[in-house]
C-alpha positions in Angstrom: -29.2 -30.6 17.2 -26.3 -31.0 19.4 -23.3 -29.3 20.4 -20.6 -31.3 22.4 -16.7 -31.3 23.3 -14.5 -34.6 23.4 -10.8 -35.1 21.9 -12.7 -38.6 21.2 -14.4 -38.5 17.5 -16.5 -41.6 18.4 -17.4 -39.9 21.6 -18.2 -36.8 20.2 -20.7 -38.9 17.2 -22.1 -40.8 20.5 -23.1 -37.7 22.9 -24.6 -36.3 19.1 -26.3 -39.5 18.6 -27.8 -39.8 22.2 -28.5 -36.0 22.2 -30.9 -35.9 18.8 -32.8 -39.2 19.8 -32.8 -42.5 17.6 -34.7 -41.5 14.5 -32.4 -41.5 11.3 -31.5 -38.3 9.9 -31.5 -37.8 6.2 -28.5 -35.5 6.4 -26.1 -33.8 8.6 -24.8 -30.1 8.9 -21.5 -30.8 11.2 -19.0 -28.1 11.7 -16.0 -29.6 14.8 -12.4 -28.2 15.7 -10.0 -28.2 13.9 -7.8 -30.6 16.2 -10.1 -33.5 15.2 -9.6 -35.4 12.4 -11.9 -35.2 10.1 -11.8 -38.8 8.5 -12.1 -40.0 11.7 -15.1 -37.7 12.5 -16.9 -38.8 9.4 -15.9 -42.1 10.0 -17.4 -42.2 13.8 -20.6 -39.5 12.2 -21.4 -42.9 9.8 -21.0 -45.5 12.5 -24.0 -43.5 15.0 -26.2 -42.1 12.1 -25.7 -44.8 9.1 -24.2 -43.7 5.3 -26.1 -40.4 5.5 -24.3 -37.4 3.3 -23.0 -34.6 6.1 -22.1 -31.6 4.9 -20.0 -28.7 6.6 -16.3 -28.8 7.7 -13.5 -27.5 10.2 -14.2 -24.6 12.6 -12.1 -22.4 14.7 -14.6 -23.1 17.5 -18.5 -23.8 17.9 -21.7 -21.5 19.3 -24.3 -24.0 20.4 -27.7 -23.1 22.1 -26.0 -23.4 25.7 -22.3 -23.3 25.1 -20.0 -22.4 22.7 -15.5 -23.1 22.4 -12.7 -22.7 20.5 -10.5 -24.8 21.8 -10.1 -27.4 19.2 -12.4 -30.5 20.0 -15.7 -28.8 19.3 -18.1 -30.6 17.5 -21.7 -29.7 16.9 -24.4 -30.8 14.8 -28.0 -30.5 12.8 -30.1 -33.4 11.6 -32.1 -32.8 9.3 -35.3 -35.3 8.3 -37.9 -33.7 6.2 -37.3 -33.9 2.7 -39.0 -30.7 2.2 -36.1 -29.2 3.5 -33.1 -31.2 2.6 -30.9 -28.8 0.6 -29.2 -30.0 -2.7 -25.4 -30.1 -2.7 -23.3 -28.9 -5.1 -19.7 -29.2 -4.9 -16.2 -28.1 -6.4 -12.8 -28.7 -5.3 -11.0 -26.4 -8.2 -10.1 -23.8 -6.1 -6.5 -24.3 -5.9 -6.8 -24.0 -10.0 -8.4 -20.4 -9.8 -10.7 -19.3 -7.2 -12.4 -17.1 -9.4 -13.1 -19.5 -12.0 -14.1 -22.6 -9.3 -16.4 -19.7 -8.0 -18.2 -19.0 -11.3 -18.1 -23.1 -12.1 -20.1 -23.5 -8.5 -22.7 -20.1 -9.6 -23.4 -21.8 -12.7 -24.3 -25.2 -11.4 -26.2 -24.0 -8.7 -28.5 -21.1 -11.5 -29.2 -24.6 -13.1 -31.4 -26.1 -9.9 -32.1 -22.9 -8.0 -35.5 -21.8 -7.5 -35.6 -17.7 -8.4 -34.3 -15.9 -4.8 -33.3 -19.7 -3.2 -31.5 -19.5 -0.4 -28.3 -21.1 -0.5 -25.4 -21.6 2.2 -22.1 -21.3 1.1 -19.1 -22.7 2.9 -15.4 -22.8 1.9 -11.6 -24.1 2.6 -10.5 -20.8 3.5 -6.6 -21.4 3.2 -4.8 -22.3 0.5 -1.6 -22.9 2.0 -0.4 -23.2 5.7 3.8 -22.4 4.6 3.2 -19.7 2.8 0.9 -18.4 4.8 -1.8 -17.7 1.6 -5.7 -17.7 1.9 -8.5 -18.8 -0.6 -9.7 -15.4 -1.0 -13.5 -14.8 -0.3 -13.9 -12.0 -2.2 -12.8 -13.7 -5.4 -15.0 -17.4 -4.6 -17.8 -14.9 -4.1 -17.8 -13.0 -7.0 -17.0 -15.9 -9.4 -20.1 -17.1 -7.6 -22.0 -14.0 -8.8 -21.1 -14.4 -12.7 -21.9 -17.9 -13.3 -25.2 -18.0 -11.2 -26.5 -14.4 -13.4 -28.7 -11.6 -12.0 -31.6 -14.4 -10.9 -32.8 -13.1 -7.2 -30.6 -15.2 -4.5 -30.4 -15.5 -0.9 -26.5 -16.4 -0.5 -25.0 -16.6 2.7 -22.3 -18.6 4.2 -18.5 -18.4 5.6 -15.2 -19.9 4.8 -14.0 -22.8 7.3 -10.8 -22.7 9.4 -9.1 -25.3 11.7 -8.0 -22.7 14.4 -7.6 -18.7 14.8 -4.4 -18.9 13.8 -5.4 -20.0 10.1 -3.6 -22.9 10.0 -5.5 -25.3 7.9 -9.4 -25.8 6.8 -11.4 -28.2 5.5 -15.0 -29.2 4.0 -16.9 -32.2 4.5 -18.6 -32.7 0.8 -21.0 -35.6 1.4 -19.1 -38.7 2.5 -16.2 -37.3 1.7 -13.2 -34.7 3.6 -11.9 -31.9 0.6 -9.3 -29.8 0.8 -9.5 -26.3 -1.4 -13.1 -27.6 -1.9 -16.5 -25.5 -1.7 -19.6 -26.5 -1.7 -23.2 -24.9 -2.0 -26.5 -25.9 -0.1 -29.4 -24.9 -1.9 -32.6 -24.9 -0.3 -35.7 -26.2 -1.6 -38.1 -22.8 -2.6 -40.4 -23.8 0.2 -37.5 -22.2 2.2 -36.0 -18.9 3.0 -33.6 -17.3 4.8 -33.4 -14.0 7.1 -30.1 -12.2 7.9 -28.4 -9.6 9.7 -25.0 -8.4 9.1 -23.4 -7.7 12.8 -19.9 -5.3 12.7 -20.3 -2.7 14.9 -17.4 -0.6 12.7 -18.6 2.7 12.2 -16.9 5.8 9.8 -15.0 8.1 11.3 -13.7 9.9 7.9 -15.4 11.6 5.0 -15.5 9.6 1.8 -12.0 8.8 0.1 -11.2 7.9 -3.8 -8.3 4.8 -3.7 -6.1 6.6 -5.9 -3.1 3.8 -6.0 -3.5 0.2 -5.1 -1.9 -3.5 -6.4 -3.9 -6.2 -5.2 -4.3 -6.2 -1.5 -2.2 -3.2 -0.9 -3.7 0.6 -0.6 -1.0 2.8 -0.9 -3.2 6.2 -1.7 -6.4 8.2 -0.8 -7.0 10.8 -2.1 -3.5 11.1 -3.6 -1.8 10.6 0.1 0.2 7.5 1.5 -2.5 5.3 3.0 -0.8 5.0 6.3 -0.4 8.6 7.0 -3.7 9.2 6.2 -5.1 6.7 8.6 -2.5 7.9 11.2 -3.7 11.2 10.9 -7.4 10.6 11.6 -6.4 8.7 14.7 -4.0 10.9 16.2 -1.3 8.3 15.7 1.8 9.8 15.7 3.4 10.0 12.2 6.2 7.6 11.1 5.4 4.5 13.1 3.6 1.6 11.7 1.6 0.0 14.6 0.3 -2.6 12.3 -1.2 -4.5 15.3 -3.2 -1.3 16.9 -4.2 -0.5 13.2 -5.9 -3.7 12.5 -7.3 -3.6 16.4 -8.6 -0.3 15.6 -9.7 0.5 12.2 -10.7 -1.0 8.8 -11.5 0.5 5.4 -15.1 0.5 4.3 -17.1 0.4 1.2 -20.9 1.8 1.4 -22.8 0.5 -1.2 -25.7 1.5 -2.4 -27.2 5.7 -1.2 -23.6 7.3 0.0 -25.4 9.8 1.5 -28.3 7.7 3.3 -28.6 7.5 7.2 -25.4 5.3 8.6 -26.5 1.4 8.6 -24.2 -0.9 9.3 -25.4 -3.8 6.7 -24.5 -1.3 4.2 -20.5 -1.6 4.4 -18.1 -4.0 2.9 -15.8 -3.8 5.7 -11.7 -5.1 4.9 -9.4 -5.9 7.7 -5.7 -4.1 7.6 -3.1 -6.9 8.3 -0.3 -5.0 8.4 1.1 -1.8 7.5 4.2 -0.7 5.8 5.6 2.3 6.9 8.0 3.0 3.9 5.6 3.3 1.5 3.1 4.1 3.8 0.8 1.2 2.7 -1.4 -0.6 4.1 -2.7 -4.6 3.3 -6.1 -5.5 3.3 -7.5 -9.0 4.4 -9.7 -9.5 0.7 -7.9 -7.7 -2.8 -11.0 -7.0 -3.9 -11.0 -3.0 -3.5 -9.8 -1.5 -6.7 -8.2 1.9 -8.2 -11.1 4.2 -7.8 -13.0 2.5 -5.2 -14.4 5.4 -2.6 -13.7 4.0 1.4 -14.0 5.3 4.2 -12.2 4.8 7.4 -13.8 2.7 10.1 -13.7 2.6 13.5 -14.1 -0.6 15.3 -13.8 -1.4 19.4 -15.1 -3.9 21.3 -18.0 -1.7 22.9 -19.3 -1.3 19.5 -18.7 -5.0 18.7 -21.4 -5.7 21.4 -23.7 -3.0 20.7 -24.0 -4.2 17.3 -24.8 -7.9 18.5 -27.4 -6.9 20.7 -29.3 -4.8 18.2 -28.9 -7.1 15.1 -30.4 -9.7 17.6 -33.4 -7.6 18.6 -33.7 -6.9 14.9 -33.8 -10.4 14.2 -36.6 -11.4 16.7 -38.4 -9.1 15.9 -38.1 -9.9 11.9 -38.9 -13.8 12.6 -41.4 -13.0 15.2 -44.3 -15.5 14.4 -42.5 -17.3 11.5 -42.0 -20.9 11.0 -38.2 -21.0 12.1 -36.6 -23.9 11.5 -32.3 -22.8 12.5 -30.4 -20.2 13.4 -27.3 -19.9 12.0 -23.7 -17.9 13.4 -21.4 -17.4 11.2 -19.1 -15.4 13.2 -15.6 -14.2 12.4 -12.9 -16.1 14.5 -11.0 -12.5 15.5 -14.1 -11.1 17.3 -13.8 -14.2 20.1 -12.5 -12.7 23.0 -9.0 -14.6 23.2 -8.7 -12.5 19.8 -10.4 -9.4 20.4 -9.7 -8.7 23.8 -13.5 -8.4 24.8 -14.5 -8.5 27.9 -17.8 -10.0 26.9 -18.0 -13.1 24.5 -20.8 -12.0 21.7 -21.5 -15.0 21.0 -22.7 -15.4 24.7 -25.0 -12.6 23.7 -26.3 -14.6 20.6 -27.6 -17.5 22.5 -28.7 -15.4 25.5 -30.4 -12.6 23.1 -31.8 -14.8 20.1 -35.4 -16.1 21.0 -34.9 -19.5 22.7 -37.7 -21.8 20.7 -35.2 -21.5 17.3 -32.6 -23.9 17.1 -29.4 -22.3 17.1 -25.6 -23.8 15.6 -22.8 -21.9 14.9 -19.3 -21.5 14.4 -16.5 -18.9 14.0 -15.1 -18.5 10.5 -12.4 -16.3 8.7 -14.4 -15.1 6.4 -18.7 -14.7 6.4 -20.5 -14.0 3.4 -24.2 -12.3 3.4 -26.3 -9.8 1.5 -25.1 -6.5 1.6 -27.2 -3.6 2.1 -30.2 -5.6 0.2 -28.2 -6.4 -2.6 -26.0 -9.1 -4.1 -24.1 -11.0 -1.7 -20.3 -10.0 -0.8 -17.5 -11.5 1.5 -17.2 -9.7 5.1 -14.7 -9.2 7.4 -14.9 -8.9 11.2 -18.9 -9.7 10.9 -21.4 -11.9 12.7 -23.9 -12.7 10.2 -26.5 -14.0 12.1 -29.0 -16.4 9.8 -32.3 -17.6 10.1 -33.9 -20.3 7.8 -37.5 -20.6 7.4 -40.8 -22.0 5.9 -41.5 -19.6 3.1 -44.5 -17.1 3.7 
């Protein structure tokens, strides 16, 4: 494993080569920033390791055991050498024709060589188009995802890749090759498992609420009010003024799945980010469209305190669920607007990551616009503003 910084792709492949020793790798996870090109990263990865596949993509920024950036020239890697736990690939690059339907192409391919409850990383382009500003949404790759693979146990977990925080551009590397509006699927071998823990920190504030009017992204009812006003009037905000900024700073919507009425967890929630708010038809727009008329939400408050009480508990939890295990990697998948340049943090939580997580498990990660886990120990859904921290392991 290594995680190094250099606007030089051939230096950055060197200080990885020198920093993992001289045995050949059977395959590479790489995720670098997005300022880097990635042919020539591929190109420099082949020259140190050899024609090996390497599998990952662009990254708003990299965690590593001792340091992490987002500042562009990130690069860091894993090597991987036994063959009992090289993943098999599968890859699409259809999402430009229909994410939903590249989504359920991808399930269906991987139900053919999973092992019953495999776990499989998922990692996605995340934007579609740079001018207009449109995303690959999550929420539909996901779900697609879902159909084709069936109701077969599965461990999915994953994130969609991003050049910068300003979701500029993305891309995947599929093998020996760079994709754009690609996706591709790792699935583990069933000696394999994985552990996660779903990291918000956003907790309700509001009673439940039936979404009474919504088109697509857009909530413009609960409970038969304008969406704004509603959300105004929980915060004290005063009435007629959008503050689209402080809303998406300060609240989200969230969906509880499973018990409504069970003790508050935070793994439970589907959490959407607003993006903005319209304060003439006192609407608000969700990150994901993936709510629907009827849905019941509630409102969510998130700060940055909460942020980092949330990391340092789902870390505990985490030691304390892989205590004694076979670890092989830790895994961060954390979203790109809880960095501090973002959030406003005082406190980077991904510094509490490496500091917190148990220092004899390898640890790579990198910030992401959308993460995708388990959800309240069920079926997989796409997150927003969530570290989902991941462990992979030797099956007990």
């Amino acid at each position: 494993m290594a995680n190094v910084k250099s606007s030089n792709p051939a230096v950055s492949a060197r200080l990885c080569r020198e920093a993992v020793g001289p045995e050949t790798p059977s395959m590479l996870l790489a995720f670098c920033g997005g300022k880097h090109d990635p042919d020539a990263v591929l190109a420099a990865l082949t020259v140190e390791f050899g024609p090996i596949p390497v599998y990952g993509g662009s990254a708003a920024g990299v965690i590593g055991r001792d340091s992490f950036g987002y500042g562009g020239f990130e690069m860091g890697i894993v090597a991987l050498y036994d063959p009992a736990v090289l993943p098999q690939a599968v890859v699409t690059e259809a999402l430009l024709d229909g994410t939903r339907e590249a989504g359920r192409a991808l399930g269906h391919a991987v139900g053919a060589i999973a092992s019953p409850d495999a776990a499989v990383m998922l990692l996605f382009d995340s934007v579609a188009s740079r001018a207009p500003p449109r995303l690959h949404f999550a929420s539909s790759i996901v779900d697609g995802f879902n159909d084709g693979f069936g109701t077969t146990p599965l461990q999915l977990f994953g994130g969609g890749l991003l050049t910068d925080m300003n979701l500029t551009g993305g891309w995947v590397f599929a093998g020996r090759r760079v994709m754009k509006h690609a996706a591709i699927a790792l699935v583990f071998p069933p000696g394999i498992e994985v552990e996660t823990v779903i990291m918000h920190g956003c907790r309700p504030i509001s009673s439940f609420m039936e979404i009474t009017r919504i088109d697509g992204a857009d909530v413009f009812e609960l409970d038969g009010e304008p969406a704004l006003r509603v959300i105004e009037r929980m915060l004290g905000l005063p009435l007629g003024q959008t503050r689209a900024q402080e809303l998406s700073l300060e609240v989200t919507l969230g969906q509880k799945l499973g018990d409504p009425y069970a003790p508050y967890q935070e793994g439970d929630y589907v959490n959407r980010l607003i993006l903005r708010a319209n304060n003439e038809a006192g609407s608000v727009t969700l990150f994901e469209p993936d709510f629907a008329l009827g849905t019941i939400v509630q409102i969510m408050s998130r700060d940055n305190s909460l942020m980092l009480d949330s990391v340092r508990r789902g870390v505990a939890a985490m030691n304390d669920a892989v205590a004694g295990e076979d670890n092989l990697l830790a895994l961060y998948i954390d979203c790109a607007g809880r960095a501090s340049a973002r959030s406003g943090a005082a406190v980077e939580e991904a510094e509490l990551v490496m500091q917190g997580l148990e220092p004899s498990t390898p640890l790579l990660g990198f910030y992401s616009g959308v993460e995708v886990a388990p959800v309240g120990g069920g079926i997989s859904r796409s997150l927003d503003w969530t570290g989902v921290l991941a462990v992979l392991r030797r099956r007990r």
